[in-house]
N, C-alpha and C positions, 0 to 999 in steps of 0.2 A: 504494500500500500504506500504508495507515495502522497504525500502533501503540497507539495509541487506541481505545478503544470506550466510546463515549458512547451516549445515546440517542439520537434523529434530533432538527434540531435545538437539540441543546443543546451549546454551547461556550463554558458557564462565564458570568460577570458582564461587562456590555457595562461598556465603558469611559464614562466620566461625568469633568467637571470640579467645581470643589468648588462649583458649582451647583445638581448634579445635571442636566445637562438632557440626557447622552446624550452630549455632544460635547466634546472637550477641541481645546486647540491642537495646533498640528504644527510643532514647533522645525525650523526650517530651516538647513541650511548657505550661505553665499554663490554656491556653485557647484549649489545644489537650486534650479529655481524654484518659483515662487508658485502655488498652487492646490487645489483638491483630488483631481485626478487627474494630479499631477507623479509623473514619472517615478522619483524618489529622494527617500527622505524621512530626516531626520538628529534624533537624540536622543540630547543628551547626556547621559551616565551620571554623568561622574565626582563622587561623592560626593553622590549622590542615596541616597536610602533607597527600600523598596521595590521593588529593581533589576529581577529577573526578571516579576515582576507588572506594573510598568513597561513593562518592555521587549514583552513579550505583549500588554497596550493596546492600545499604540501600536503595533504590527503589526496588532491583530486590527481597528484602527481605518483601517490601509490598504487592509485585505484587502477593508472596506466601501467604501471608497472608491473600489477599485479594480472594483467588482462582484466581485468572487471571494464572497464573503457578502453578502446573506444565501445558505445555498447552498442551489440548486434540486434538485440529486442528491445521492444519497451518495457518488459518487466528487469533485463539487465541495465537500463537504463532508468527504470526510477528505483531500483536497488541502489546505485548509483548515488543518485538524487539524495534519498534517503541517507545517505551516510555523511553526506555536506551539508546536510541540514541538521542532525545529531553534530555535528562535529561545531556547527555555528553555533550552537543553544548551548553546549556545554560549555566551548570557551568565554560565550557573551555572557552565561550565569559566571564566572570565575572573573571577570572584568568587574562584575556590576553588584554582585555580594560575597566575594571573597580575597579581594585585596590584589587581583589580577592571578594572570596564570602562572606558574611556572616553565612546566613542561607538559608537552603533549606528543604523547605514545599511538600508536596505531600497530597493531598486527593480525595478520592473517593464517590460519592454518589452512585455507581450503574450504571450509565449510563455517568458518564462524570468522567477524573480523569486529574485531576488540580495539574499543577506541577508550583513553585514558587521560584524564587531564589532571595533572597536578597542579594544586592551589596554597595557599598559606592560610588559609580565613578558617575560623574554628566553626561556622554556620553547619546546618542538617541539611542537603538540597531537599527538596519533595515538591512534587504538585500540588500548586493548589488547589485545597477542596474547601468549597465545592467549585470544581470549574466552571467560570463564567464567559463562554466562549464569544460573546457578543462586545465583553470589554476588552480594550486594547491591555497589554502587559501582562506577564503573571502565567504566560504559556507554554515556558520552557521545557520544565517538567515535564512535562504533560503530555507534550510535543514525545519528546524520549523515552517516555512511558509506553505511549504508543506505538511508535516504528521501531523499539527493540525487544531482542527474546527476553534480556534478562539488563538488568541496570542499578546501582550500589555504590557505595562509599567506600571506603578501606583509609583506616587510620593508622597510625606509629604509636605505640604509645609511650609517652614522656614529648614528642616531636611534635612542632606545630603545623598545620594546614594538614590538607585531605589529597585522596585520589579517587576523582568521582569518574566511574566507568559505566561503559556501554558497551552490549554485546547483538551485532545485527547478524542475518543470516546472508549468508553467500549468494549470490543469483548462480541458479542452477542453471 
């Protein structure tokens, strides 16, 4: 189920480095290996500009890498969809109630693709209830509630801020 309705096709400006040539790096963690079809890919936010724009790239630039785009159906194409718009809602709650982001994680096994945002802010996310879909704000949640299998927090404990994750399905 996509939320999104674009035309066929189109999903916005391909990510580019300040070359232009299409292709940017892919910042890696010690614990991500090297390549272009590794399993988990790590980009760091904190104190970057451009955050959500950013952080959608550098997704929509795995999603290439991983074949999920360019997409051959409409349903691998608003699977697609779907994951740039979980990936917007979680870094923009991490901007706007959590003291911005840190880092943001993405991996894929194949069948499941595991998105991760690390924050500082000691907040709970949840949907708001009762949803009032007529009012502007307050959708995020909600949003990723919806378009994923499984979605949750994970804390350190003694360490401050969270890792609020998302777990979507693979387009078959």
């Amino acid at each position: 189920m996509s939320t999104t309705r674009r035309q066929p096709g189109d999903l916005g400006r391909e990510p580019s480095d300040a070359r232009g040539n299409g292709t940017f790096a892919v910042p890696r963690t010690a614990d991500a290996p090297e390549g272009p079809r590794s399993p988990v890919r790590s980009l760091a936010l904190a104190n970057a500009s451009g955050i959500v724009p950013l952080a959608r790239d550098f997704t929509r630039q795995a999603l290439y890498d991983w074949g999920w785009l360019p997409a051959a159906t409409a349903d691998r194409r608003a699977a697609a969809e779907d994951v740039l718009l979980v990936v917007s809602e979680l870094v923009t709650n991490a901007c706007l109630h959590a003291e911005g982001p840190d880092e943001l994680r993405v991996g894929c096994d194949g069948k499941v693709l595991r998105l991760e945002v690390t924050d500082r802010g000691a907040g709970q996310p949840a949907p708001r209830t009762p949803h009032r879909a007529g009012r502007p704000g307050g959708h995020g949640m909600f949003i990723v509630q919806r378009l994923c299998l499984d979605w949750g927090v994970q804390r350190v404990p003694g360490a401050p801020g969270k890792t609020v994750w998302a777990e979507l399905a693979a387009p078959s």
